[in-house]
Structures are given as structure tokens and as C-alpha cells.
C-alpha positions in Angstrom: 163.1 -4.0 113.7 165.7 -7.2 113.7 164.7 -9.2 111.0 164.9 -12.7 111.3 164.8 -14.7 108.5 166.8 -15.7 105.5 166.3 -13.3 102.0 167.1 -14.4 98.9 167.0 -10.6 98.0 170.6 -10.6 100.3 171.6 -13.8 98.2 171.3 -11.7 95.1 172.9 -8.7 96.9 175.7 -10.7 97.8 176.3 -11.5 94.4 176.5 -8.1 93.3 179.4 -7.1 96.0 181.2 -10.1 95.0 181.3 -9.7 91.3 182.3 -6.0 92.1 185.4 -7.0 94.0 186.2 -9.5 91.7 186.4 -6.5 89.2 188.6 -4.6 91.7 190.9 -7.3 91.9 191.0 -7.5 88.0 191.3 -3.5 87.7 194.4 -3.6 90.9 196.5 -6.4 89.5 195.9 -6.3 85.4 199.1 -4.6 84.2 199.1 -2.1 81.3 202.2 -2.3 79.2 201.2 -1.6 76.0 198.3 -0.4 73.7 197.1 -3.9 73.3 196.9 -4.4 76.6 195.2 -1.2 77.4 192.8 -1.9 74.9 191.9 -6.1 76.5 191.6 -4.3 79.9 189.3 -1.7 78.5 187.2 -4.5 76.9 187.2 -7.3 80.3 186.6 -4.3 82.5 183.3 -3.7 79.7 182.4 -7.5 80.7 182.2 -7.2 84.3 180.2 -4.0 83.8 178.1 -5.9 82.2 177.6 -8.7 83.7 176.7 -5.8 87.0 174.0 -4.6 84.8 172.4 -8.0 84.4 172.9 -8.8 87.9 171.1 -5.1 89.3 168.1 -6.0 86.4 167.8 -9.4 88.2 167.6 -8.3 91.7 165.4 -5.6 90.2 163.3 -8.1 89.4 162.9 -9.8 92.3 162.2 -7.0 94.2 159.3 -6.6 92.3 158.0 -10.2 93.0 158.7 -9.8 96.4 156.8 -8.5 99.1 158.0 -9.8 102.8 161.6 -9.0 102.8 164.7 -9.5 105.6 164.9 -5.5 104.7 163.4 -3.4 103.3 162.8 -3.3 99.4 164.3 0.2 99.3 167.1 -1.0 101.3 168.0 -3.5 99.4 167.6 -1.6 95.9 169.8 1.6 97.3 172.8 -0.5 98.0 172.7 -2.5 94.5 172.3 0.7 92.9 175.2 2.3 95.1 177.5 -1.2 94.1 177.1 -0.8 91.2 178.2 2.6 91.0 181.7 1.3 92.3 181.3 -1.1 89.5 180.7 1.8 86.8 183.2 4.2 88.0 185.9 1.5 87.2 184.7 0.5 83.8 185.0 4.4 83.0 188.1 4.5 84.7 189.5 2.1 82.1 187.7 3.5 79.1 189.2 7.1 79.5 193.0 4.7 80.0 192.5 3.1 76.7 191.0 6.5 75.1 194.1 8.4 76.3 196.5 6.1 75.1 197.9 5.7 78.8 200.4 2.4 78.6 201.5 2.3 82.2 199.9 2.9 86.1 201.6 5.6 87.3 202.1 5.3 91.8 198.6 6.9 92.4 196.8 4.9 90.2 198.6 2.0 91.3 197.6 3.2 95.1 194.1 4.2 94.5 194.0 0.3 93.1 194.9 -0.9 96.2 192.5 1.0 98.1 189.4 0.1 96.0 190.8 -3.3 95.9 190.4 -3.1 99.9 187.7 -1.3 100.3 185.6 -3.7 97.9 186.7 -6.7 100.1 185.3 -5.1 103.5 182.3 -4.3 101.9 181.8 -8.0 100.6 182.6 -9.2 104.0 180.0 -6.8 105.2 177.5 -7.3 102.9 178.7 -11.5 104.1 177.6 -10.4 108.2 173.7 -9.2 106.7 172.9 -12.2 105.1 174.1 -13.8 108.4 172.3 -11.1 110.2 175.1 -10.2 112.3 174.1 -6.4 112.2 176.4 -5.1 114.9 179.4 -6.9 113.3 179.0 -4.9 109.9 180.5 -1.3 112.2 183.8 -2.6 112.3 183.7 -3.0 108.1 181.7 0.5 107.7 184.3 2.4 109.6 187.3 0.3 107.7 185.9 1.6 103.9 185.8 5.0 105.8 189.3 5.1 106.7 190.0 4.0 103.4 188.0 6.8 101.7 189.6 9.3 103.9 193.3 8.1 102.6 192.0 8.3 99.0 190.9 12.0 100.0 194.2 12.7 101.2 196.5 10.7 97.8 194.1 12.7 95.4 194.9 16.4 96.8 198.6 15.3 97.0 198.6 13.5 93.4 196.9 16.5 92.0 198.9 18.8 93.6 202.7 17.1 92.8 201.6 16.4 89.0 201.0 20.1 88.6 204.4 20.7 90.3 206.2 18.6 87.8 204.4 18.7 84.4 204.7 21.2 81.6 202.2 19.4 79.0 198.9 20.7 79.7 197.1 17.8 77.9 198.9 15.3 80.0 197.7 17.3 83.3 194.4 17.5 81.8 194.1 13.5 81.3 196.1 12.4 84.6 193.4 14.8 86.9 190.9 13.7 85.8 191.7 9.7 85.9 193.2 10.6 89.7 189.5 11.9 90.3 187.7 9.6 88.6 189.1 6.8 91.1 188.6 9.3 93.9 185.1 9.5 93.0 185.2 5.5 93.2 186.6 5.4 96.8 183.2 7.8 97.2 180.8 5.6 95.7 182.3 2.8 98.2 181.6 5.1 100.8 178.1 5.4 99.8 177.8 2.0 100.0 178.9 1.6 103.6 176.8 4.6 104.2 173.5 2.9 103.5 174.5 -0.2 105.0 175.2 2.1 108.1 171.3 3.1 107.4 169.9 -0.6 107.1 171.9 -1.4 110.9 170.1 1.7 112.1 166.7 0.5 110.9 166.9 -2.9 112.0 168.4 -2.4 115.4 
């Protein structure tokens, strides 16, 4: 059913989508020129995983003292978890950078930053329409973070697909891959996120 009432459970949810866009702005616009540099963006992108894991053990929390909800508690817990997957796949993102010694963004990278960057801010703004309850509004952010997914699809297979074409060292192949599909997997995760919030329209409309 509609709910109709305020939740301080979509307060805390809130929270969580904004501190991971603010880490997607961070991870688009930080530039890598060095091994210093690699290694402070490694260690702030640590920070704002961690301060996502305090945020999801708060709203855990509160779900558990709470027992008349705007949503439902399941609801709510399935998109914190799914944010914070965005959140995760970033941090590891930059850990396997600094591990690999990688000193500049290549143009995917630099793209796929973009995206995320994007695709984080719709689903603030989305997660911004269900604390206002504006249900029907959230569509036109869900389908956005689609799009965006489906253009992340497409710059992965081609990224993949030119860096073997021009490449001889099979170590650096290995390393580039797999960051391409590690941020590919992040453009997933913020599918999964407008997925359920797709789910918490359909079961309050």
C-alpha cells in the first residue's frame, strides 16, 4: 500500500546514497599521477568504505528497534545492502590500482568514472523522491541508471576487446581486464539498486 508517513529508516537510507556518491565523485575526479598518489587514493577511498560500513551497522540497527515502517524493513535493508555494494566495488576498485602499481586512468576507466559518477547521482535523487514519497517520480531515475548500465555493458566488451588488440604483455592484460570488469560490475550493483527500488514502487503503489 502507499505509505504515508515520514521514516527515519529513509533518513538513514538517504545518508547511505549520499555518502556513496560523494565517494563516486571522489573516485571520478581524484587524479592518479604517481605512486603516492595511487597509494592516498587507495587509503581515502578505504575511509569512505568505512564510514558505509558504520553507516549500514546504524541503519541495521534501527531496523531492529523499529517496527512500523514507511516500507518495509526488508525493503529498506535490501537497498542499504545493495548501496553499499556500489560503495565496495569502488574501494576494491582502488585497492587492485594501488596493488598494480597503475599511475594513470587510462579513457575507460576515465569513462566508467563518469558513468558511476552519474549513475550515483540519479539514484540519490531517487532515493531524495521516497523520502518525499513521490513514488511515481522515482521511474524516470530507475530507467536513467538503466541506460547507464547498458552503456557500461557496451565500453566493457569494447575496452576488453581493443586492449587485447593492442597489448603484447600478458600481465598488463591480465590487470587492465580485470579493473575494466571490476567497474563494470559496479555499474551492476547500481543497477541492483534501482532494481529494488523498482520493487519498493511496485509494493507500495
Amino acid at each position: 500500500m502507499l505509505f504515508t508517513k515520514s521514516d527515519a529508516l529513509l533518513d538513514d537510507l538517504y545518508e547511505i546514497a549520499k555518502n556513496v556518491h560523494e565517494t563516486a565523485i571522489y573516485f571520478n575526479e581524484y587524479k592518479i599521477t604517481s605512486l603516492e598518489t595511487v597509494k592516498t587514493f587507495a587509503t581515502e577511498m578505504k575511509e569512505y568504505e568505512t564510514k558505509g560500513d558504520k553507516l549500514i551497522h546504524e541503519i541495521i540497527v534501527q531496523i531492529n528497534k523499529t517496527f512500523i515502517t514507511a516500507i518495509e524493513r526488508e525493503d529498506v535493508l535490501d537497498l542499504a545492502v545493495k548501496l553499499d555494494d556500489v560503495l565496495d566495488g569502488l574501494e576494491f576498485c582502488a585497492s587492485r590500482l594501488y596493488m598494480y602499481d597503475i599511475m594513470e586512468a587510462d579513457q575507460t576507466m576515465v569513462r566508467f568514472g563518469q558513468l558511476i559518477e552519474n549513475a550515483t547521482k540519479q539514484i540519490l535523487l531517487a532515493i531524495e523522491l521516497l523520502q518525499k514519497q513521490k513514488l511515481s517520480d522515482m521511474k524516470e531515475y530507475i530507467i536513467r541508471i538503466n541506460d547507464l548500465e547498458s552503456e557500461g555493458d557496451e565500453l566493457v566488451r569494447g575496452s576488453i576487446r581493443q586492449l587485447f588488440k593492442t597489448s603484447s604483455d600478458p600481465i598488463h592484460i591480465i590487470q587492465l581486464k580485470e579493473i575494466y570488469e571490476v567497474l563494470e560490475d559496479v555499474m551492476d550493483h547500481c543497477e541492483d539498486v534501482a532494481d529494488a527500488m523498482e520493487s519498493v514502487i511496485m509494493g507500495n503503489s
